[in-house]
Backbone of each chain as ProteinMPNN parsed JSONL, in Angstrom:
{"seq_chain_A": "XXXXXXXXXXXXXXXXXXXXXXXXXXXXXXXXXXXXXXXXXXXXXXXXXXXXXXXXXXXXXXXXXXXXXXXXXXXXXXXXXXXXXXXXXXXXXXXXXXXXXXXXXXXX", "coords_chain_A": {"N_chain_A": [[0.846, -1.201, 0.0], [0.48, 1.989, -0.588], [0.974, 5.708, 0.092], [-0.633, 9.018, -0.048], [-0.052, 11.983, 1.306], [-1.423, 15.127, 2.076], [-0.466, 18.104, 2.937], [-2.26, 20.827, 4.689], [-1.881, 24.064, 5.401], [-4.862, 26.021, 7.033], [-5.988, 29.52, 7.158], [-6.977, 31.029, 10.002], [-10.123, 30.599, 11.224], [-11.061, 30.032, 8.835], [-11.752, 27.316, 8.511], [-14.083, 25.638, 8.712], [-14.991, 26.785, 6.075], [-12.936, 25.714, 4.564], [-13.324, 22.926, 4.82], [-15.914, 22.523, 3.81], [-15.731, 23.307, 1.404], [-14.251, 20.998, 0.237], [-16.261, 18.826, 1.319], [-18.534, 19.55, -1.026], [-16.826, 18.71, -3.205], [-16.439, 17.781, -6.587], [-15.689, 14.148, -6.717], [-13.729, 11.767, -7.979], [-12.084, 9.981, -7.742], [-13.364, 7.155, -6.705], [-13.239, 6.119, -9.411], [-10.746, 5.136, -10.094], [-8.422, 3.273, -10.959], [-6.654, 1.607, -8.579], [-7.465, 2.617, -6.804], [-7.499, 3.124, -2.839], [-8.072, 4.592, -0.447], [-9.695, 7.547, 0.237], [-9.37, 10.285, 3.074], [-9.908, 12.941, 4.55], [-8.536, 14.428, 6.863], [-9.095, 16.208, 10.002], [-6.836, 18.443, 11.507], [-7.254, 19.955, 15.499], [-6.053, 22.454, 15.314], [-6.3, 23.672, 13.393], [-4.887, 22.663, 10.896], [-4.963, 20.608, 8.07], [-5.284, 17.447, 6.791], [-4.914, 15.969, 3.422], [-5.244, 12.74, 3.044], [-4.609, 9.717, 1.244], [-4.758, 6.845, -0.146], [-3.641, 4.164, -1.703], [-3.349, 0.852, -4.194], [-0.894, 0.684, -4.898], [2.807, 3.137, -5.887], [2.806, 2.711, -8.511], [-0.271, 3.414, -9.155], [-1.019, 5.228, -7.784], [0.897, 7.146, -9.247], [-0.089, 6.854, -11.926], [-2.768, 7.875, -11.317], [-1.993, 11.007, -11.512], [-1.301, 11.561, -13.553], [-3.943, 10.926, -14.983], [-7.481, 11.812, -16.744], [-8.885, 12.246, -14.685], [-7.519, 13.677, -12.657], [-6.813, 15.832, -13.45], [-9.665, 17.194, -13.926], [-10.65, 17.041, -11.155], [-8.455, 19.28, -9.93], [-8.952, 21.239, -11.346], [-11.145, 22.64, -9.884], [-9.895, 23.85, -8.009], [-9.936, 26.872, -7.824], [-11.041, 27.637, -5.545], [-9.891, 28.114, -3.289], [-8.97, 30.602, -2.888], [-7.627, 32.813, -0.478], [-8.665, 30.975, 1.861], [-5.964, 28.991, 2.715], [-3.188, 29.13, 4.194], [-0.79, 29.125, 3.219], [1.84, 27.234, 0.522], [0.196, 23.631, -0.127], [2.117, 20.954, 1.48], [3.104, 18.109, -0.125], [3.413, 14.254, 0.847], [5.005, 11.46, 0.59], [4.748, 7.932, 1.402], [5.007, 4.322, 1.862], [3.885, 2.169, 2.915], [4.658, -0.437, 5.244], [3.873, -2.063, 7.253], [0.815, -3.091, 7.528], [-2.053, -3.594, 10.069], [-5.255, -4.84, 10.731], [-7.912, -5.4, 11.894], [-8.723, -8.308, 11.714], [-6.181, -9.315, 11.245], [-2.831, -9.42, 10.079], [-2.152, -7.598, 7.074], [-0.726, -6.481, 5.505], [2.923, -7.109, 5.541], [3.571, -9.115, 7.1], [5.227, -11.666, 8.762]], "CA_chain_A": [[0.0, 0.0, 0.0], [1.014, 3.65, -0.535], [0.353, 6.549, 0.963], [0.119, 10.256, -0.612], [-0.916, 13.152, 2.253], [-0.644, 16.454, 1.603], [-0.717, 18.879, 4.248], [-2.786, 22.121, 4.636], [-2.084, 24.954, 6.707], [-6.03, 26.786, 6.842], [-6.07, 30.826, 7.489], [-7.583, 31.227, 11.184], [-11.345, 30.989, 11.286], [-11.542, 29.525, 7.718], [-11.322, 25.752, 8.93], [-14.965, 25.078, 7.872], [-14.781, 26.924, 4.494], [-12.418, 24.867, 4.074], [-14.055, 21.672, 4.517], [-17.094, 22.341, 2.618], [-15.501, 22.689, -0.554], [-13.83, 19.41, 0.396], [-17.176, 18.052, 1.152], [-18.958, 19.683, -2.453], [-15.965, 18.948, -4.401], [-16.819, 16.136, -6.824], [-14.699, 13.604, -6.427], [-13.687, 10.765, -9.348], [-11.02, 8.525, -7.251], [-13.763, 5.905, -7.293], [-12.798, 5.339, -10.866], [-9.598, 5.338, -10.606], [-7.577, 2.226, -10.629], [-5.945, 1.5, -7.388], [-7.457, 3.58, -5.373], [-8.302, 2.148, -1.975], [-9.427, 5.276, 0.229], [-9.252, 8.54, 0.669], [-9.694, 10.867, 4.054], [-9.349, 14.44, 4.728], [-8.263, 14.786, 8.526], [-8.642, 17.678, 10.541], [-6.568, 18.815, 13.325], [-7.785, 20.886, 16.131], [-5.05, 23.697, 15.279], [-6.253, 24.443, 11.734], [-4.246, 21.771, 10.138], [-5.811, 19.544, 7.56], [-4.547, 16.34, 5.998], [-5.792, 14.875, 2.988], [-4.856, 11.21, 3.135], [-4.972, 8.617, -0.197], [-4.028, 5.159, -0.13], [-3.182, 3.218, -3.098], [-2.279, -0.299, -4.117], [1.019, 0.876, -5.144], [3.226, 3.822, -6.078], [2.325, 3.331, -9.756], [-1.495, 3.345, -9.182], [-0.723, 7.123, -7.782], [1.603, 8.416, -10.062], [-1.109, 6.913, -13.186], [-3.479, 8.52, -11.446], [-1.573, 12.131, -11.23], [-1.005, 11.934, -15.084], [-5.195, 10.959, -15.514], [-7.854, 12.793, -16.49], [-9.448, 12.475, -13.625], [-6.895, 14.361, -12.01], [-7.189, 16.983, -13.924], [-10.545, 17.409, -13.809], [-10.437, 17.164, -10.203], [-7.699, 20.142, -9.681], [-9.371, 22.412, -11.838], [-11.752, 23.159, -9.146], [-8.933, 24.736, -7.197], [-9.742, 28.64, -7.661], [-12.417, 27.793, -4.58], [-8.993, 28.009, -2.638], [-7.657, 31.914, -2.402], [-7.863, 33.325, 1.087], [-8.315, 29.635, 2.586], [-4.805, 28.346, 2.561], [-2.009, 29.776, 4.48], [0.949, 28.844, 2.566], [1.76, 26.23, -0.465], [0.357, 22.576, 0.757], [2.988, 20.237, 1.578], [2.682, 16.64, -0.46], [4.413, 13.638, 1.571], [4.242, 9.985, 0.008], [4.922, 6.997, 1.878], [4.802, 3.243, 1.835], [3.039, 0.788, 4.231], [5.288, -1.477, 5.683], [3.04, -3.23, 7.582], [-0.849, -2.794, 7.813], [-2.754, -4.554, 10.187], [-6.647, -4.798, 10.693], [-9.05, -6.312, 13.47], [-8.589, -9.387, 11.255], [-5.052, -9.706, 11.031], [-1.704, -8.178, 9.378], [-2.541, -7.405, 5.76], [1.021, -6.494, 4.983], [4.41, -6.799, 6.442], [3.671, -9.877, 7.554], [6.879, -12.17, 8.833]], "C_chain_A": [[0.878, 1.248, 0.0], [0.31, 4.361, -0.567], [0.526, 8.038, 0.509], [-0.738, 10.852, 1.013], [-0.209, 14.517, 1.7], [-1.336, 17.797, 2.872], [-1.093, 20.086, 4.13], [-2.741, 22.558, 5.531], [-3.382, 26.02, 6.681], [-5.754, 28.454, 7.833], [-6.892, 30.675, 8.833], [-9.015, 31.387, 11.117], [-11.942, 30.361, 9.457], [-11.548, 28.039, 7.289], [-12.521, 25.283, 8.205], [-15.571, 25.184, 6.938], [-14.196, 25.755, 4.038], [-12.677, 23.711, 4.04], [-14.918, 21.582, 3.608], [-16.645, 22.34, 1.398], [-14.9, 21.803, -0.264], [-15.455, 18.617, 0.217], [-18.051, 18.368, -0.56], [-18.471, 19.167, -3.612], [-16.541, 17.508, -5.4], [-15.45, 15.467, -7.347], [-14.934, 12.278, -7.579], [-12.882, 9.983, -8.727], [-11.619, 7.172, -6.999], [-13.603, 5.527, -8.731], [-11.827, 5.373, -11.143], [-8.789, 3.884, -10.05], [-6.735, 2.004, -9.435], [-5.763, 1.962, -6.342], [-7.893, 2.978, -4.446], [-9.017, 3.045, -0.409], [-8.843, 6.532, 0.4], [-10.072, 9.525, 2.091], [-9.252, 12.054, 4.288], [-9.649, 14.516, 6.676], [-8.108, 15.904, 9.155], [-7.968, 17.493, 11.873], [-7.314, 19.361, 14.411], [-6.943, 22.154, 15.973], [-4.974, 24.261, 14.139], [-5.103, 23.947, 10.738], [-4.755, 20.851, 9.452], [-4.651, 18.605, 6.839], [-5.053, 15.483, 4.542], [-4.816, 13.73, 2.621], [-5.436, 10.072, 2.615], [-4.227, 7.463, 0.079], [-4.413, 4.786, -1.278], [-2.769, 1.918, -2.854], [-1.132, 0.043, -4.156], [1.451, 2.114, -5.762], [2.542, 3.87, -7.472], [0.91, 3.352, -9.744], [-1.388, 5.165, -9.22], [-0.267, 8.048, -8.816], [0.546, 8.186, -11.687], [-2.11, 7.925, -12.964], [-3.113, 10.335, -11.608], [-1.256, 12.563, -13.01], [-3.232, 11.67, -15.75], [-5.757, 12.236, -16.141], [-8.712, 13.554, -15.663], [-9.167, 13.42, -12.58], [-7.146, 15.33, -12.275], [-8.384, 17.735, -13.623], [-10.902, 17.843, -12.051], [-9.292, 18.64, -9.168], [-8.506, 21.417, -10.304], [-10.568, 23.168, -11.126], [-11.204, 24.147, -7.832], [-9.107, 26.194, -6.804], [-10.023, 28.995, -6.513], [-11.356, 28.228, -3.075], [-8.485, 29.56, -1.673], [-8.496, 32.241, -0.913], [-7.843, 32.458, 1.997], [-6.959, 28.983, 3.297], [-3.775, 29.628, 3.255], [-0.638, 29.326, 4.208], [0.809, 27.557, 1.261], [1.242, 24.745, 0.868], [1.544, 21.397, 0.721], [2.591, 18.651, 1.041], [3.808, 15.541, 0.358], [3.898, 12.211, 1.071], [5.672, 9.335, 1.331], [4.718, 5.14, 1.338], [4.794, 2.528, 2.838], [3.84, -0.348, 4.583], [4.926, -2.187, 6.602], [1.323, -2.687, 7.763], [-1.56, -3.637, 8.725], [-4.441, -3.587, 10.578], [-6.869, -5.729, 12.179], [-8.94, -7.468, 12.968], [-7.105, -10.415, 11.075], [-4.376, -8.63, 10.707], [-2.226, -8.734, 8.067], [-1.516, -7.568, 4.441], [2.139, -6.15, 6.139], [4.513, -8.367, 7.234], [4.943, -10.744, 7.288], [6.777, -13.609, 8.072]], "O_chain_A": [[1.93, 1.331, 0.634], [-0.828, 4.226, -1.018], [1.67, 8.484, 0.596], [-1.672, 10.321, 1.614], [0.869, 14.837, 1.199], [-2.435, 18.082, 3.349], [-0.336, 20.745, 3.418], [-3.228, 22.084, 6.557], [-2.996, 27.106, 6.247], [-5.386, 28.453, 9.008], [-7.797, 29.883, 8.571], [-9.283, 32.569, 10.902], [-13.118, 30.349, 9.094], [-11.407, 27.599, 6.147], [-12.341, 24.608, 7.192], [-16.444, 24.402, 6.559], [-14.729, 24.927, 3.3], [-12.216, 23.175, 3.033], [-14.864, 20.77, 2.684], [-16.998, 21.609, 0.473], [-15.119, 21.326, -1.378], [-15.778, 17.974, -0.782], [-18.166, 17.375, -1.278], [-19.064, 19.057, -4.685], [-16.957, 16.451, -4.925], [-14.532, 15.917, -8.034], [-16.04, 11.887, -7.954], [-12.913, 8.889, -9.291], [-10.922, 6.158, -7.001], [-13.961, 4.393, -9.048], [-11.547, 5.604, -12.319], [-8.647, 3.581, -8.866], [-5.694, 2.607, -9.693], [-4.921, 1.993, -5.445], [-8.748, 2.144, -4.743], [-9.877, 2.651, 0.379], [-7.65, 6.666, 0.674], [-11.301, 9.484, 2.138], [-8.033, 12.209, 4.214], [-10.652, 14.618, 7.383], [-7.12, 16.615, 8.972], [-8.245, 16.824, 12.868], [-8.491, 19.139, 14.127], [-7.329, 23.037, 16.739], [-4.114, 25.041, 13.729], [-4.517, 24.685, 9.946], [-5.168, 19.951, 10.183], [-3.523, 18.92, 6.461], [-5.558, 14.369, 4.679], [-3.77, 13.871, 1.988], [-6.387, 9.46, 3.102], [-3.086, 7.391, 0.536], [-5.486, 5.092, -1.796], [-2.113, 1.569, -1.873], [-0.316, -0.375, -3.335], [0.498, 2.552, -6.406], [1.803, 4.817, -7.741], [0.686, 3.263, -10.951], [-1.56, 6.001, -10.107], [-0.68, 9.146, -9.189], [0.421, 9.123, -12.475], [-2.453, 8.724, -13.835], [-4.119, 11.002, -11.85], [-1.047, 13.684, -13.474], [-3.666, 12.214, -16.765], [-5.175, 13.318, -16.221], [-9.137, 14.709, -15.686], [-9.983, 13.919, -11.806], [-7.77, 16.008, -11.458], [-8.268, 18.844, -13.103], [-11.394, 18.944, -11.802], [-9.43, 18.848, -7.963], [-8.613, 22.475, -9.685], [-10.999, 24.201, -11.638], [-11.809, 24.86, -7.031], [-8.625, 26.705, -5.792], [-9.687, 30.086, -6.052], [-11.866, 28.577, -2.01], [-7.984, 29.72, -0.56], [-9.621, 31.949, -0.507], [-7.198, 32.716, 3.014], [-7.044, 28.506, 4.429], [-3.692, 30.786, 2.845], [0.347, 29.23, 4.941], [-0.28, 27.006, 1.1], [1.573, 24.653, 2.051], [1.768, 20.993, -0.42], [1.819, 17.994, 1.739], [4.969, 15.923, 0.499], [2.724, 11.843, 1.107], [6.708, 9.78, 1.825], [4.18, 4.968, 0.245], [5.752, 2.321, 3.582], [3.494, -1.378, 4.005], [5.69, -3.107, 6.895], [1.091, -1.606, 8.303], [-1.808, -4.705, 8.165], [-4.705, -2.387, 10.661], [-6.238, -6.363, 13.025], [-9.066, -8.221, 13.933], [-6.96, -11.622, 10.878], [-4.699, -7.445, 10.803], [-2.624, -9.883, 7.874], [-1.411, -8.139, 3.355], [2.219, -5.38, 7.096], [5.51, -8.665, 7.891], [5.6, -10.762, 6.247], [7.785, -14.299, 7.919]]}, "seq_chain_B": "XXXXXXXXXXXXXXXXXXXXXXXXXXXXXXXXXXXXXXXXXXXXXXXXXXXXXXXXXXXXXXXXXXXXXXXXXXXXXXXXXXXXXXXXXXXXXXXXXXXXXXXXXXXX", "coords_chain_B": {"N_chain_B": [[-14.58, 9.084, 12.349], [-11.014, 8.426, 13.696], [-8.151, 9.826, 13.649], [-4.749, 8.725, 15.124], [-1.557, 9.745, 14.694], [1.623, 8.865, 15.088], [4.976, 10.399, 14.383], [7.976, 9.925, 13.512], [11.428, 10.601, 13.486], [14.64, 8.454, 12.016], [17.57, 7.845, 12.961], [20.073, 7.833, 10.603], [20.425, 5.205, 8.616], [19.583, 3.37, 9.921], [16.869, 2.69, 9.532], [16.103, 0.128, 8.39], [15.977, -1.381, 10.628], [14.612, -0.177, 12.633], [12.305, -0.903, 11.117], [12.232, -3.692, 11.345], [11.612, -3.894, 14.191], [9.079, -3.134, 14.41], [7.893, -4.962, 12.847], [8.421, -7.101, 14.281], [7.082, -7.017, 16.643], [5.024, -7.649, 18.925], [1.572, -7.621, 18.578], [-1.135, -5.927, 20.017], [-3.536, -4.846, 19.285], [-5.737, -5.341, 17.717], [-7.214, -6.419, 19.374], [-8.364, -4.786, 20.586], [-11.606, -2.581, 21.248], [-13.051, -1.061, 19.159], [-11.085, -0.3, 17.444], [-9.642, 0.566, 14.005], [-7.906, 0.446, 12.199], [-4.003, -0.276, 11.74], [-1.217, 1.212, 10.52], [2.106, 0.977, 9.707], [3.93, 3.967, 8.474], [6.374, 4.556, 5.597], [9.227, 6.746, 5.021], [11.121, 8.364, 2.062], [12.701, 9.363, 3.061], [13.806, 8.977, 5.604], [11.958, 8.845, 7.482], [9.38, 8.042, 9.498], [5.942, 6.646, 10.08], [3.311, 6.381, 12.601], [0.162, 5.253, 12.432], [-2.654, 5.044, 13.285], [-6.272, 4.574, 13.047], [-9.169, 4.816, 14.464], [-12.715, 3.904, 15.48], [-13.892, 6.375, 17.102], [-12.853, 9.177, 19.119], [-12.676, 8.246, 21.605], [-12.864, 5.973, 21.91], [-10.225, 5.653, 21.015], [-8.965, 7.024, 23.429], [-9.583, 5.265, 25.44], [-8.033, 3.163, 24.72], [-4.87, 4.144, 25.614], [-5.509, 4.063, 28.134], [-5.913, 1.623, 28.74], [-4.601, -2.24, 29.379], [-3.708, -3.276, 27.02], [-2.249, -1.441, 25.587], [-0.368, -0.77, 27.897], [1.291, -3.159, 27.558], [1.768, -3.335, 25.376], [3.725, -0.835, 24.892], [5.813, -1.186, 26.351], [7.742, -2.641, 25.15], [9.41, -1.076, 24.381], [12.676, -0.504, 24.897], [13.675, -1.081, 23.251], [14.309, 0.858, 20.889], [16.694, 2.209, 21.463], [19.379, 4.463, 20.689], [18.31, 4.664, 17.73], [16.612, 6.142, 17.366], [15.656, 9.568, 16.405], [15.411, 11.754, 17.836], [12.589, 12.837, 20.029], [9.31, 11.023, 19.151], [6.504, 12.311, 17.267], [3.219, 13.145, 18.438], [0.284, 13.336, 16.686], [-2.814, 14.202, 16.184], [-6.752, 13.375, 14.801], [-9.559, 14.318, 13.453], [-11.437, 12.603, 10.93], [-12.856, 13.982, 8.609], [-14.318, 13.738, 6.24], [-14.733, 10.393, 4.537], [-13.437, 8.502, 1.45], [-14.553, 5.777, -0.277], [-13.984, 2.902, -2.747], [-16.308, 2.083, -2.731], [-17.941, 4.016, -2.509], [-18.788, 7.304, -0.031], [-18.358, 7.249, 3.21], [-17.652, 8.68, 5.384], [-19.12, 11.735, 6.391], [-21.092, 12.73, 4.631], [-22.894, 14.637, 2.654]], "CA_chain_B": [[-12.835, 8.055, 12.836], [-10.153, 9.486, 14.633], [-6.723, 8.714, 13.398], [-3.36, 9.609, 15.62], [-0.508, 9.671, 13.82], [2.793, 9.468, 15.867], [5.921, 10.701, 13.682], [9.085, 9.36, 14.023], [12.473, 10.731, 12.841], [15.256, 7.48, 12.509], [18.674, 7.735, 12.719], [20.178, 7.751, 9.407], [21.14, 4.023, 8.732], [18.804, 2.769, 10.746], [15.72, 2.835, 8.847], [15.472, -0.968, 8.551], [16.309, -1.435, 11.961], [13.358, 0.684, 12.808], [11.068, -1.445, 10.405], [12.06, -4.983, 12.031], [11.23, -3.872, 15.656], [7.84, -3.19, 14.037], [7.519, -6.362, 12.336], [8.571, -8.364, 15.167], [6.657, -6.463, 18.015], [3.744, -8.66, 19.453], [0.602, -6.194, 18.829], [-2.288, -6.514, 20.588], [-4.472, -4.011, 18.525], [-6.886, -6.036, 16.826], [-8.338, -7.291, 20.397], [-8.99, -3.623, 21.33], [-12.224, -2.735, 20.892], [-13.114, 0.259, 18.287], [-9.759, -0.131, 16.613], [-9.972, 0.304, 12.832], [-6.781, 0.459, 11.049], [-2.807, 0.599, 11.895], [-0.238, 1.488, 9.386], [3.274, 2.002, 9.627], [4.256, 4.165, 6.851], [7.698, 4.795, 5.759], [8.84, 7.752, 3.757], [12.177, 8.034, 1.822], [14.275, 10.126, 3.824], [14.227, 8.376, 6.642], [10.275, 9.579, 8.26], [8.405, 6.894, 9.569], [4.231, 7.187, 10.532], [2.592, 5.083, 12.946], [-0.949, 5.961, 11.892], [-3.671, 4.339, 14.131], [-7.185, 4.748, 13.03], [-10.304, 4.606, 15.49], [-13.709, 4.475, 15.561], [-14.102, 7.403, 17.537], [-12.073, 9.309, 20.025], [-13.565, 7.693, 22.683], [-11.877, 4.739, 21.385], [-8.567, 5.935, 21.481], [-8.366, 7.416, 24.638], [-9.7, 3.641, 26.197], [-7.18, 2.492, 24.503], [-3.93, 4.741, 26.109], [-5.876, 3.786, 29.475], [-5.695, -0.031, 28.614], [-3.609, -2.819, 29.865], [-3.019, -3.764, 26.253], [-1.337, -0.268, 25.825], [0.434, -0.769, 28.376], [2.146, -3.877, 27.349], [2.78, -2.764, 23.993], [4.681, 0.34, 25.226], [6.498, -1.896, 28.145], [8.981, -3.329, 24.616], [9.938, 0.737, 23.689], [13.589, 0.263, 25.014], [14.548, -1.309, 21.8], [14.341, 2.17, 19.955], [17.586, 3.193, 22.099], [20.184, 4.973, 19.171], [17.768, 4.58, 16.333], [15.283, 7.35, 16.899], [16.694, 10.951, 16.423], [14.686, 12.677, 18.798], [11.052, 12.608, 20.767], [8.492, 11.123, 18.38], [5.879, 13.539, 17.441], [1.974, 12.961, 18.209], [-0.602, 14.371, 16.21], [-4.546, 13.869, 16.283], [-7.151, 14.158, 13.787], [-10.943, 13.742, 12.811], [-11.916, 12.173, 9.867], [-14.16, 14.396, 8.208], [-14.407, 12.795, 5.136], [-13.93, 8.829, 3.774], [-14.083, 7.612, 0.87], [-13.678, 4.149, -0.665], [-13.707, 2.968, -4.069], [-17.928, 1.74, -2.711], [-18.534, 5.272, -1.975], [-18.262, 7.929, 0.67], [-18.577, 6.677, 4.223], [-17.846, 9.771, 6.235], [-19.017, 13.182, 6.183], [-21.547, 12.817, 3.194], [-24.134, 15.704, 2.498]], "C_chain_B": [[-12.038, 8.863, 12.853], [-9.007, 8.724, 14.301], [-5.704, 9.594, 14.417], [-2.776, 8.531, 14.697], [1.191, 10.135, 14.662], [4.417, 9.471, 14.696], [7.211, 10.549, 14.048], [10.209, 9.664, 12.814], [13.62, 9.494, 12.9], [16.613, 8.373, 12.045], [19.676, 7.148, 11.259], [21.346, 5.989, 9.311], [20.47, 2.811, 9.158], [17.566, 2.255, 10.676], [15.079, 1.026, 8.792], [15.131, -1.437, 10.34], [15.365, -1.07, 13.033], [12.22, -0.357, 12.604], [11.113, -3.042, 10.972], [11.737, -5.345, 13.129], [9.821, -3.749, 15.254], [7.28, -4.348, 13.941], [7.496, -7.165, 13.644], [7.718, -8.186, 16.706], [5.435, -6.905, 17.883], [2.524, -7.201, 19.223], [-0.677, -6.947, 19.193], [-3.596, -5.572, 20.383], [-5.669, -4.583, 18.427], [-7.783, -6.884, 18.126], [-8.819, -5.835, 21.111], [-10.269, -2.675, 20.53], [-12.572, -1.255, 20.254], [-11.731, 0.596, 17.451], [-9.928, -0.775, 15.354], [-8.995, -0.153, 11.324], [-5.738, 0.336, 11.658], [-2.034, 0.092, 10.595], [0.893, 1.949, 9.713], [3.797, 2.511, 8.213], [6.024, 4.335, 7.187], [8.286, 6.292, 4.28], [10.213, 7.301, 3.209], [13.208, 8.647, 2.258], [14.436, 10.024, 5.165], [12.758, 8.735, 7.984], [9.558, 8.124, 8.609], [6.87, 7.647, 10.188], [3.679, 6.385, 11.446], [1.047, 5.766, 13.175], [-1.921, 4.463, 12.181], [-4.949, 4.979, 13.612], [-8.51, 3.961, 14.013], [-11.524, 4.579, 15.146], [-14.251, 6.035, 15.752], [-13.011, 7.679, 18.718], [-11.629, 8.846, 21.153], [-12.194, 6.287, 22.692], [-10.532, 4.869, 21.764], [-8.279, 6.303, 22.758], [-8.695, 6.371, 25.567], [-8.379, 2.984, 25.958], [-5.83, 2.925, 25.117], [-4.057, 4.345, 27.697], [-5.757, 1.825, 29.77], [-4.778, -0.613, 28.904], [-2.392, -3.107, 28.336], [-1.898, -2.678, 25.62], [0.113, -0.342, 26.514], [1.97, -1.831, 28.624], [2.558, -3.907, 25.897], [4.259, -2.008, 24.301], [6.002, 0.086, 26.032], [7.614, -2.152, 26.824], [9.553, -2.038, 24.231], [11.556, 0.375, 24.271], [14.328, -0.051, 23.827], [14.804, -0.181, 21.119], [15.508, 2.679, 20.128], [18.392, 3.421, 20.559], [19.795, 4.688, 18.021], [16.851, 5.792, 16.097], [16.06, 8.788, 17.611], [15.734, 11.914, 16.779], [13.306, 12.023, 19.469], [9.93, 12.156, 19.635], [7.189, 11.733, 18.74], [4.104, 13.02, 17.521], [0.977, 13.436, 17.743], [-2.081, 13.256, 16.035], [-5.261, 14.012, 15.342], [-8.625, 13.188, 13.907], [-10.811, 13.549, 11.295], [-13.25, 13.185, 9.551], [-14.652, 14.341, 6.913], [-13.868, 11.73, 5.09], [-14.716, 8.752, 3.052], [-13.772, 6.673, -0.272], [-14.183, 4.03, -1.705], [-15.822, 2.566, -3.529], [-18.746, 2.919, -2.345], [-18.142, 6.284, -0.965], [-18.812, 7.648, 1.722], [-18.856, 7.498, 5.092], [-18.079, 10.898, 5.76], [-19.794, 13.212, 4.233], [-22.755, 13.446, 3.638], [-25.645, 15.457, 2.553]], "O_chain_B": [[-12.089, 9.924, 12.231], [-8.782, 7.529, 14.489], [-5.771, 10.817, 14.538], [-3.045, 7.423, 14.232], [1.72, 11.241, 14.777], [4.812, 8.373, 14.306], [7.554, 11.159, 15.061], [10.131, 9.261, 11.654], [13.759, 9.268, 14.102], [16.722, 9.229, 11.166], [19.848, 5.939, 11.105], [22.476, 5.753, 9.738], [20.69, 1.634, 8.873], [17.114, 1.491, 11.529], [13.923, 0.71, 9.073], [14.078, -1.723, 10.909], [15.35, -1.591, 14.148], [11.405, -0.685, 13.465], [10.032, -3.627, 11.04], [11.53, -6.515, 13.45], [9.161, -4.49, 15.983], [6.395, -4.795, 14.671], [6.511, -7.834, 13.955], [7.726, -8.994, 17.635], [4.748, -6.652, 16.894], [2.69, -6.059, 19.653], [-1.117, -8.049, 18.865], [-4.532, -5.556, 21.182], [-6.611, -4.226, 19.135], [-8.696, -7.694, 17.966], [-9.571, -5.829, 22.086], [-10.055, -2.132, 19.446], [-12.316, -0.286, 20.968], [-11.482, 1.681, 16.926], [-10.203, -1.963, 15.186], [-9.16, -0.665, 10.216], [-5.99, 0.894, 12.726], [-2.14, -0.93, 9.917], [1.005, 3.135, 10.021], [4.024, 1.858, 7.194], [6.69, 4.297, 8.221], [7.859, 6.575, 3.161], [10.666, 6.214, 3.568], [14.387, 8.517, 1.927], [15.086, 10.818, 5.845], [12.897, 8.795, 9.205], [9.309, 7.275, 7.753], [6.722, 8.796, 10.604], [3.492, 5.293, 10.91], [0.839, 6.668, 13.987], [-1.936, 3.363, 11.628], [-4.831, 6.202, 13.694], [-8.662, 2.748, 14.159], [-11.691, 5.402, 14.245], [-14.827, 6.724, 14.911], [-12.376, 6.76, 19.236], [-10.505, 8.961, 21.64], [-11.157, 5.963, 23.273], [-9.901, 4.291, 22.649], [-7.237, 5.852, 23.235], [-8.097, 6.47, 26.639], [-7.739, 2.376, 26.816], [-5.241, 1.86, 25.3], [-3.079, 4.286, 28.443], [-5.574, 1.133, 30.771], [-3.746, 0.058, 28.864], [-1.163, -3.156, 28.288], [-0.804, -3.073, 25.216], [1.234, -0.121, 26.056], [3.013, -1.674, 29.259], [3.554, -4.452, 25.422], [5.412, -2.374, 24.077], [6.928, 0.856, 26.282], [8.727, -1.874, 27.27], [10.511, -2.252, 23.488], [12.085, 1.461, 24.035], [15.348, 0.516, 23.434], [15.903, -0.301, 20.577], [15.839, 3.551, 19.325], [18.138, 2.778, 19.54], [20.628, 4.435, 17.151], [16.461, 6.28, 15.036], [16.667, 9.017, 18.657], [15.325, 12.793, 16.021], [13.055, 10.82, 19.394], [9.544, 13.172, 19.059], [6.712, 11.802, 19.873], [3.732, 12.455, 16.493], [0.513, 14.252, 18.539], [-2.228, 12.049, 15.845], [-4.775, 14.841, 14.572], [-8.814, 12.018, 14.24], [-10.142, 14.288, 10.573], [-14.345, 13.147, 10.112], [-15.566, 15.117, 6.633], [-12.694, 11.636, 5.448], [-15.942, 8.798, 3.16], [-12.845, 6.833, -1.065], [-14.974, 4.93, -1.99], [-16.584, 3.027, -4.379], [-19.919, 2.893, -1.971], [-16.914, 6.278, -0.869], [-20.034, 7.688, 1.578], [-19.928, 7.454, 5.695], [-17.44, 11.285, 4.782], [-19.299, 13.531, 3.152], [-23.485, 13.107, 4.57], [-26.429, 16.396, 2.413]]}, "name": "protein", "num_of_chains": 2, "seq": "XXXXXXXXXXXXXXXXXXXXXXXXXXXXXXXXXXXXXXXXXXXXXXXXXXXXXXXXXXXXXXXXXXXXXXXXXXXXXXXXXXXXXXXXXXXXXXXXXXXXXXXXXXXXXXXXXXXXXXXXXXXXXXXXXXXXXXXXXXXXXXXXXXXXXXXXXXXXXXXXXXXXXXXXXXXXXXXXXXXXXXXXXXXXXXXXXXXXXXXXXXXXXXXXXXXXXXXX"}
């Protein structure tokens, strides 16, 4: 599994602007090959996270060349005044996962 | 769902070294009750994630109060000269999920 997040710092008092166009936005990563979930996390300090999981690195980077992507970014303008600074992207990989059922991955 | 996310800088070198105390560390997650996810991520410059997802808050903070907590935490001296400082704890609501079957949390 891999892991994109990308980190938002929100302007003071514009925390649940900023959600709602999260919640309006329309979203296409159900049709996108290898996607397996995405979550937008809030802090309590006006820090948001949005957080994608993938089967694998190339599921992500196909989807970042789609046109789903595209389509999906171009709703961006909804942004100015929101955002206090560029957001920070941070990828990862899952070296072990477990569940209430077991380990998923990483297992020995 | 309430994910913490504790952040961990490693000692450069060390990075596997890090990832086999994981692997090999007895977890007793999956018998605690409202526990939804864990993930260790790993980044490439040496960042690790340990990214716990919950039911609800509620959840998590049973769980820090728990025995099984407390015998997780009891194997921590292995970490000695691998982790390059205090790892960092951060909190978060879920205020959106959503999975390739739809959107789970935080739908209009």
């Amino acid at each position: 599994m891999f892991v994109a997040m990308n980190v938002f710092q929100i302007v003071s008092g514009k925390e649940d602007e900023f959600e709602r166009i999260w919640r309006e936005r329309e979203t296409h990563l159900h049709e996108v090959p290898g996607f397996v979930q995405f979550a937008l996390l809030r802090a309590e300090d006006g820090e948001f996270i949005s957080h994608t999981a993938w089967q694998d690195r190339a599921a992500f980077v196909a989807w970042t060349e789609s046109e789903q992507f595209g389509r999906g970014h171009r709703q961006g303008g909804a942004m100015e005044g929101i955002l206090a600074g560029h957001p920070q992207l941070r990828t990862y990989e899952a070296v072990i996962v477990d569940t209430p059922a077991g380990r998923t991955v990483g297992a020995l």
